[in-house]
Each structure stands twice: as C-alpha cells, then as structure tokens.
mmCIF file of the C-alpha atoms, coordinates in Angstrom:
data_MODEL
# 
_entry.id   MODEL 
# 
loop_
_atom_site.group_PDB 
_atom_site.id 
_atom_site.type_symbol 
_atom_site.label_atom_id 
_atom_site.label_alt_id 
_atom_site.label_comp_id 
_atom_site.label_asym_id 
_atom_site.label_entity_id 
_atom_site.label_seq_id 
_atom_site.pdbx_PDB_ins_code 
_atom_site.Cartn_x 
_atom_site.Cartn_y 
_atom_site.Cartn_z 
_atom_site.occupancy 
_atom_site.B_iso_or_equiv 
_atom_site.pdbx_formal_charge 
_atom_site.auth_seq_id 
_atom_site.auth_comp_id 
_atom_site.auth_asym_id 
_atom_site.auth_atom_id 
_atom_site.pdbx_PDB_model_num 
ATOM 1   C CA . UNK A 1 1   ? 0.000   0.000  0.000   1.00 0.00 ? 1   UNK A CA 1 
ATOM 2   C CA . UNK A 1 2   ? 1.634   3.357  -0.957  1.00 0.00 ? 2   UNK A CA 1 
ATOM 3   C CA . UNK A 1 3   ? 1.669   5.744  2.172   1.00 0.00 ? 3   UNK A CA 1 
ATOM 4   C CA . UNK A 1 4   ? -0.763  8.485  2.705   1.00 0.00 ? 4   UNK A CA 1 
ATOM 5   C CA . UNK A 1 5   ? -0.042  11.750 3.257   1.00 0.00 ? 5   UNK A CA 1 
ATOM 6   C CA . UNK A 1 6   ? -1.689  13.052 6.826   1.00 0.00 ? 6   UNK A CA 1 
ATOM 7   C CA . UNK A 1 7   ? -1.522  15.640 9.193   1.00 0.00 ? 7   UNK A CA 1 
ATOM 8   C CA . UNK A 1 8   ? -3.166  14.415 12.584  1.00 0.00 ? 8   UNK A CA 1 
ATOM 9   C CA . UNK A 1 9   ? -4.782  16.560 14.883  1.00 0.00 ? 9   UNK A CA 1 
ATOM 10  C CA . UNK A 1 10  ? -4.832  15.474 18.336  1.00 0.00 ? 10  UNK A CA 1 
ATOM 11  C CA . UNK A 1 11  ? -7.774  16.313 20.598  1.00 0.00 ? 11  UNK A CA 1 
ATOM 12  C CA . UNK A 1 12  ? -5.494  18.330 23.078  1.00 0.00 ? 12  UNK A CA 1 
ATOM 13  C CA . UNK A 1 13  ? -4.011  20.581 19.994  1.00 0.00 ? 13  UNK A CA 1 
ATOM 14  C CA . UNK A 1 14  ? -1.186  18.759 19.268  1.00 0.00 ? 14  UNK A CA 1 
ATOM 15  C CA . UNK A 1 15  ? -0.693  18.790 15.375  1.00 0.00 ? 15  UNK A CA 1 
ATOM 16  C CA . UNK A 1 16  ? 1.706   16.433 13.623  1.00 0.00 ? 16  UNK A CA 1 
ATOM 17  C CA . UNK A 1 17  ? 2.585   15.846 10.004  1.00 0.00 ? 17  UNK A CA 1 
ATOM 18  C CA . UNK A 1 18  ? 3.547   12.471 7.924   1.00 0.00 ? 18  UNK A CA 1 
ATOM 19  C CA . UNK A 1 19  ? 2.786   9.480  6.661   1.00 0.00 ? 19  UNK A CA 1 
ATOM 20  C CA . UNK A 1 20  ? 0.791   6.568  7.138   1.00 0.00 ? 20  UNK A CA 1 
ATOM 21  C CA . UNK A 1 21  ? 0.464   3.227  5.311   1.00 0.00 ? 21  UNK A CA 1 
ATOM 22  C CA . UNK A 1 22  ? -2.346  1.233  7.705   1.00 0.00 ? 22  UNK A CA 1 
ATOM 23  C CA . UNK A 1 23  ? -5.107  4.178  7.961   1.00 0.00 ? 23  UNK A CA 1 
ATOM 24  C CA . UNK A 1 24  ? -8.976  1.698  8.653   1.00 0.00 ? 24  UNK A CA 1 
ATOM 25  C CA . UNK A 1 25  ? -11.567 4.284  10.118  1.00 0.00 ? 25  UNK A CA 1 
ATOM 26  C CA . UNK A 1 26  ? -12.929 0.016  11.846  1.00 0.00 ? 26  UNK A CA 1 
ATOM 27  C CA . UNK A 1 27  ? -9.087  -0.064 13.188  1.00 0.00 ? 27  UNK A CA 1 
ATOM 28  C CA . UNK A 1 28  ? -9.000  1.285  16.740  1.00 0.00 ? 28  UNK A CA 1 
ATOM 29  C CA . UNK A 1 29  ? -4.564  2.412  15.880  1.00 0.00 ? 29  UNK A CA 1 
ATOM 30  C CA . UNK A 1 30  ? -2.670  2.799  12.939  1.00 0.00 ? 30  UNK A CA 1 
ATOM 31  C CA . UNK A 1 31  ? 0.953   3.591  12.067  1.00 0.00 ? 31  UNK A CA 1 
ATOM 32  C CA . UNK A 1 32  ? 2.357   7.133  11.756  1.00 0.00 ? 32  UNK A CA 1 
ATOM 33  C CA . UNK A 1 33  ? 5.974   7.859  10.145  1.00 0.00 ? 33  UNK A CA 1 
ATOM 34  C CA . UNK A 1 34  ? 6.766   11.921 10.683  1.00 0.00 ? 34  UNK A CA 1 
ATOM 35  C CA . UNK A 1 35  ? 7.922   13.846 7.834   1.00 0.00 ? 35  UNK A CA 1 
ATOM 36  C CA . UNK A 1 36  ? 11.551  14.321 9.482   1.00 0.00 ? 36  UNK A CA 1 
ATOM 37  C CA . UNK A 1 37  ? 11.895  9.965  10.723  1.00 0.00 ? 37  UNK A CA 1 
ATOM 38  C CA . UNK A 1 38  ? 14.587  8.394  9.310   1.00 0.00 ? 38  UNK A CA 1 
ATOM 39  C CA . UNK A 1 39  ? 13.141  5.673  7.132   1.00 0.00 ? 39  UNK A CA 1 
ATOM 40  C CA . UNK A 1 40  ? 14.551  3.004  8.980   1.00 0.00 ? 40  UNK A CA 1 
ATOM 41  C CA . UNK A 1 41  ? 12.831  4.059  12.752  1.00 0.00 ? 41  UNK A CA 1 
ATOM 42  C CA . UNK A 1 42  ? 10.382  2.225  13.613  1.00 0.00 ? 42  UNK A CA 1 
ATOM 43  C CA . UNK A 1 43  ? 6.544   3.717  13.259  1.00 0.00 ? 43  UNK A CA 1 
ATOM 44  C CA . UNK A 1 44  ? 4.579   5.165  15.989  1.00 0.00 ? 44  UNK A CA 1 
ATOM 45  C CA . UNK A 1 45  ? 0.968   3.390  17.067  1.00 0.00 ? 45  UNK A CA 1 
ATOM 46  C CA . UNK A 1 46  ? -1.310  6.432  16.683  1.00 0.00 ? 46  UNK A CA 1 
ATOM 47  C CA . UNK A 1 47  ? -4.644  5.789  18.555  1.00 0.00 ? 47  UNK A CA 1 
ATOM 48  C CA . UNK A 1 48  ? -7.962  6.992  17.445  1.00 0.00 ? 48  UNK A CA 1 
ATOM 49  C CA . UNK A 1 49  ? -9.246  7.901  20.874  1.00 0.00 ? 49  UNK A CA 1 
ATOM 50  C CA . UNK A 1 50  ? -6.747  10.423 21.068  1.00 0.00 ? 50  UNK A CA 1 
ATOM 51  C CA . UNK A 1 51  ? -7.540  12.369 17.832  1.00 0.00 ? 51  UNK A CA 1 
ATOM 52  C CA . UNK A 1 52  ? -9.611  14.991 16.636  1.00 0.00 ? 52  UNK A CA 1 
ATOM 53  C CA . UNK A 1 53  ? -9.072  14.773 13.269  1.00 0.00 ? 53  UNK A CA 1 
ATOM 54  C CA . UNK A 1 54  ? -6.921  13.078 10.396  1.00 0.00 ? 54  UNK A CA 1 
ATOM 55  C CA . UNK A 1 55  ? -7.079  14.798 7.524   1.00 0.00 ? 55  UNK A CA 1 
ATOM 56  C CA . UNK A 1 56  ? -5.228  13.390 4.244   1.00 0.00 ? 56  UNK A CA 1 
ATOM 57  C CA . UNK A 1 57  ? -3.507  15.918 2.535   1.00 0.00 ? 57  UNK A CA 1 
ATOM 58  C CA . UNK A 1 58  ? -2.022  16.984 -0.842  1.00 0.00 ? 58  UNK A CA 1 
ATOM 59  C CA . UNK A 1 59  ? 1.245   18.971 0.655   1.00 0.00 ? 59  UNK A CA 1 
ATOM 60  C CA . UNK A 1 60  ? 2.194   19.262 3.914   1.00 0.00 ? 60  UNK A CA 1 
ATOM 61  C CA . UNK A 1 61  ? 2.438   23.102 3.449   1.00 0.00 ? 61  UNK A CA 1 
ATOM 62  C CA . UNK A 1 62  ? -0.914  23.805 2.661   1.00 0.00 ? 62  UNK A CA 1 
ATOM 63  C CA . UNK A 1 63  ? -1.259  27.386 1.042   1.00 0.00 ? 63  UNK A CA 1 
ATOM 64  C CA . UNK A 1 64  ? -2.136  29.622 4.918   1.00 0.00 ? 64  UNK A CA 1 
ATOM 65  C CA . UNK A 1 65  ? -4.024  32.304 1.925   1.00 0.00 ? 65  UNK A CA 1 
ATOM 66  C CA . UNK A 1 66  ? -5.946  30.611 0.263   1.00 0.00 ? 66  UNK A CA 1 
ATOM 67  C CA . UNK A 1 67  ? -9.904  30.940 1.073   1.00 0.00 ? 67  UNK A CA 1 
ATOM 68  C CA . UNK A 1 68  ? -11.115 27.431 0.467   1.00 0.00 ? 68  UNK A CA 1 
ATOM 69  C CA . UNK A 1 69  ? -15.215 27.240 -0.773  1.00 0.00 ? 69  UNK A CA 1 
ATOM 70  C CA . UNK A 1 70  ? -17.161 25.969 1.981   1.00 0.00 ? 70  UNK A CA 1 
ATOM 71  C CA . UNK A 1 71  ? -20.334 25.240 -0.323  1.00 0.00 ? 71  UNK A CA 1 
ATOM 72  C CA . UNK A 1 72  ? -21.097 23.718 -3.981  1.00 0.00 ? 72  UNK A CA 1 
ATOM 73  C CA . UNK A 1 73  ? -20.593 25.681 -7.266  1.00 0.00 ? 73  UNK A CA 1 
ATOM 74  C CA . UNK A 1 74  ? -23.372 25.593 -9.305  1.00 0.00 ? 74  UNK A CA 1 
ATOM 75  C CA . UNK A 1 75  ? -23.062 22.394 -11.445 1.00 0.00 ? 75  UNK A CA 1 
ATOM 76  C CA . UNK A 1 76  ? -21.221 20.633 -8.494  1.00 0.00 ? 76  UNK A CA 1 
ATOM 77  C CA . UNK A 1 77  ? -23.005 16.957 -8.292  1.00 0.00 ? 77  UNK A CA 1 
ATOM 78  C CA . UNK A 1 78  ? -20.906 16.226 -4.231  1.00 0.00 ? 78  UNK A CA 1 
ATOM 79  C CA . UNK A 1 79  ? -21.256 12.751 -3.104  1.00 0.00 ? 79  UNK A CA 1 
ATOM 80  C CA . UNK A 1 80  ? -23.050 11.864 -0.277  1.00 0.00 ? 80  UNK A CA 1 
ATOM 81  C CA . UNK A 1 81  ? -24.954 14.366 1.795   1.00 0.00 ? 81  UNK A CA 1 
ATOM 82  C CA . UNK A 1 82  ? -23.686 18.194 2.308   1.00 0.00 ? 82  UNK A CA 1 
ATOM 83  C CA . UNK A 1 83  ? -22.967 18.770 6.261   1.00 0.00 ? 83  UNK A CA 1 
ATOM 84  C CA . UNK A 1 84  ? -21.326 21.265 8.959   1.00 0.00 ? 84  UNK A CA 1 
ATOM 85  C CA . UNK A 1 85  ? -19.291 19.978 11.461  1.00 0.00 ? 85  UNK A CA 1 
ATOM 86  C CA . UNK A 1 86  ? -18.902 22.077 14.441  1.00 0.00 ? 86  UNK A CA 1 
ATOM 87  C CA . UNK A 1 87  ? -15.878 20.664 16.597  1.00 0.00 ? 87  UNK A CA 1 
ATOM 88  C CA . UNK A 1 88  ? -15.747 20.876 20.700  1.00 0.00 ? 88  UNK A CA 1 
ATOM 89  C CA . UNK A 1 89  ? -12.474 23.107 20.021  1.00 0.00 ? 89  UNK A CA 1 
ATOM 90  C CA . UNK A 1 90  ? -15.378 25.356 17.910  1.00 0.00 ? 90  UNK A CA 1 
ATOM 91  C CA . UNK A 1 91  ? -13.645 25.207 14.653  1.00 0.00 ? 91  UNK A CA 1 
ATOM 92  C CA . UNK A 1 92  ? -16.102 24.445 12.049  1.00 0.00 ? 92  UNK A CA 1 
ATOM 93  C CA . UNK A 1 93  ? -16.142 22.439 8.509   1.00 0.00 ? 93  UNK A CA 1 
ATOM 94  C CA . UNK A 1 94  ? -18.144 21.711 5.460   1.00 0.00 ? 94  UNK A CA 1 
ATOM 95  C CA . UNK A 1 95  ? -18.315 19.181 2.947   1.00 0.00 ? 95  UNK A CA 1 
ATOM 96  C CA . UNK A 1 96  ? -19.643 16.041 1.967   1.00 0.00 ? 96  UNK A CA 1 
ATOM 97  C CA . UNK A 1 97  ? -19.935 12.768 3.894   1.00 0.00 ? 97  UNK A CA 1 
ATOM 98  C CA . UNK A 1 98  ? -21.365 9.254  3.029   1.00 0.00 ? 98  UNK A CA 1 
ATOM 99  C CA . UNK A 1 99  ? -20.556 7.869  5.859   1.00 0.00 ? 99  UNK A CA 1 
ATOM 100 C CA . UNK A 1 100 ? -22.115 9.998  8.811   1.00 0.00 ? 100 UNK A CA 1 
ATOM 101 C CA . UNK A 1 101 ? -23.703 8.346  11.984  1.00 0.00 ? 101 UNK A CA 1 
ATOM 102 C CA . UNK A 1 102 ? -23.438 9.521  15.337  1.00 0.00 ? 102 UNK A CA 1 
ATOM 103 C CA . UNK A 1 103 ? -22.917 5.557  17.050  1.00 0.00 ? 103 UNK A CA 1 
ATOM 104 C CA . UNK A 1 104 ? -19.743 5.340  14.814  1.00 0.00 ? 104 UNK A CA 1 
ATOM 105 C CA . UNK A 1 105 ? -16.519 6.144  16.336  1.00 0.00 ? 105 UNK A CA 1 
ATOM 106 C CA . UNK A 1 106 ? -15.935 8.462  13.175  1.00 0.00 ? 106 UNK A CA 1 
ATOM 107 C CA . UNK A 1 107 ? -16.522 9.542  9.537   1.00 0.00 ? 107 UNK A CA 1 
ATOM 108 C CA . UNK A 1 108 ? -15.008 10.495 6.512   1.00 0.00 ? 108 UNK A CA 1 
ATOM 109 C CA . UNK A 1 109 ? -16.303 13.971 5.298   1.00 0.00 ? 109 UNK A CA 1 
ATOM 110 C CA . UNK A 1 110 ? -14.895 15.049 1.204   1.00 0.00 ? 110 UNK A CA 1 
ATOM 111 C CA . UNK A 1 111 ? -14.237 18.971 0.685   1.00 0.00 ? 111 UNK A CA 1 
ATOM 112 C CA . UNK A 1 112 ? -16.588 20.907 -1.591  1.00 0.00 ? 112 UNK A CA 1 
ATOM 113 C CA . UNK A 1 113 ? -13.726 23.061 -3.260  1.00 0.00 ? 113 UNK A CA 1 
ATOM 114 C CA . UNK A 1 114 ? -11.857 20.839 -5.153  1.00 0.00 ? 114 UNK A CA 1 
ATOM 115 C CA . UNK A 1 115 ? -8.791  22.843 -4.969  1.00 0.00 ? 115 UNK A CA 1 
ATOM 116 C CA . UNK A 1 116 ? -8.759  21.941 -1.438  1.00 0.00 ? 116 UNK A CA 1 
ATOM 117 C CA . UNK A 1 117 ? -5.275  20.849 0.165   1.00 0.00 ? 117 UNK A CA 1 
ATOM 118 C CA . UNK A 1 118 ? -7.464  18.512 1.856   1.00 0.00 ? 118 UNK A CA 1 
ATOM 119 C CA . UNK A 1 119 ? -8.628  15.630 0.099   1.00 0.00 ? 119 UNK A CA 1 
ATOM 120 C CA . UNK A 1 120 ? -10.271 13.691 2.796   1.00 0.00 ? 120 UNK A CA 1 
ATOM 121 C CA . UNK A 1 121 ? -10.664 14.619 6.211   1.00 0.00 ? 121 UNK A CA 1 
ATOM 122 C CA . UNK A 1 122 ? -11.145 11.326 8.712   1.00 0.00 ? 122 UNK A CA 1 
ATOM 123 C CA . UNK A 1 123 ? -13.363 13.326 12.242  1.00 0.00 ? 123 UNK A CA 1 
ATOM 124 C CA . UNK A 1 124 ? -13.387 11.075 15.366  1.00 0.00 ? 124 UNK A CA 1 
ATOM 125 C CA . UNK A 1 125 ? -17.103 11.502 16.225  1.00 0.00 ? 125 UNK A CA 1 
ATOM 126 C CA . UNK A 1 126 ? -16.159 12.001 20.580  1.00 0.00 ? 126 UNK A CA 1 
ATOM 127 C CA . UNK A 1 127 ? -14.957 15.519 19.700  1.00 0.00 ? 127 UNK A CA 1 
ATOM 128 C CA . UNK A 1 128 ? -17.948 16.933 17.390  1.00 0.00 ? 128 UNK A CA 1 
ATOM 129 C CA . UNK A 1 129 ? -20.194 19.024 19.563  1.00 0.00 ? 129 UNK A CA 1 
ATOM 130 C CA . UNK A 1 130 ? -22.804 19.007 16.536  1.00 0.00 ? 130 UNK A CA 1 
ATOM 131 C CA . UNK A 1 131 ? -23.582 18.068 12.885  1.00 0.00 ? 131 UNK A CA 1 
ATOM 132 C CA . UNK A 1 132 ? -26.257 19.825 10.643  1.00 0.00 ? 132 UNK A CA 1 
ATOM 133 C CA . UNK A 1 133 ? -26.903 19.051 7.187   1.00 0.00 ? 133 UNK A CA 1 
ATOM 134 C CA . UNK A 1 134 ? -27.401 21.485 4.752   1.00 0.00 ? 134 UNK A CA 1 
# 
C-alpha cells in the first residue's frame, strides 16, 4: 500500500505531520511515520481515541491564503450528503460525507472546493459538539 499523506490533529491541539500506510476508520490504531523519521525508525501506534481529526492531505504546506469554498458551485453533483461539522475546540467544517452516523466512532467527510489541500478529512465523532446538514 503506498503511504498516505496526513496531518493528525490530536484532541489536546497537538498537530503532527507524515505518513501513514495502515489508515482503517474500523481499526482502533494505525501507524504514523513523521515527515523528518529516518526511514529506517520504527513507526509510531497512533490511537484513534486520542484524535480529533486526520485529515489526508495533498502537501504538507498547505497554502495559509488561500480561502477554500465551503459550499457547492453551481453544477457541483458532491457525493453523499452536504454537512457542517462544528468541533468541541469550535472550529467548524463543510463538505460532503457518506458515511455519517453519530454511534460510529468516526466519519469520513470530502471537501466541496476541489482545490482543497485537503482531500479527505477522517473526524473522530467524541470531539464533534454538533452536525447539521445542509
């Protein structure tokens, strides 16, 4: 499996970047390489529990200017249903999910601008304060 570019947001703020190979939203832990490890160290065990967020990424520099469209252009066909995520920390997203229901541990939810960094964003249900769909 080719690795996955990720940043991971833990639920107390911490933020690190890399990569993982062994990402299953059913897995309770998966494997995290940072940017900076040596390829021969050993990977980390990142648990689930203590996440926020993992959110699968294009570049690890993301582009801090860039105003990223938090609804559909006309002509947009988004899979799934359109939804706003409002996190405990109160940040708040949009986009697209498929996959959203509150007994699940988590869900995937898909960016609406497609010139997102972001191409997937993985949100560990325990630290979403509410969900509305749009």
């Amino acid at each position: 499996m080719e690795p996955s570019k990720i940043v991971i947001r833990f639920s107390n703020g911490k933020i690190l970047k890399g990569y993982t190979q062994n990402f299953f939203p059913n897995k309770p832990a998966f494997h995290f390489r940072a940017t900076d490890a040596d390829k021969s160290s050993e990977a980390v065990e990142i648990r689930l529990t203590d996440l926020k967020a993992v959110f699968f990424v294009r570049d690890f520099l993301g582009d801090k200017l860039y105003q990223e469209r938090k609804s559909p252009a006309a002509g947009d066909k988004p899979q799934g249903r359109i939804i706003e995520v409002t996190f405990k920390d109160g940040e708040v997203m949009a986009g697209s999910t498929t996959g959203y229901d509150p007994a699940r541990s988590g869900f995937f939810l898909f960016p609406l601008d497609p010139k997102s960094n972001n191409m997937k964003v993985y949100i560990v249900s325990h630290c979403v304060t509410k969900v509305r769909f749009l």
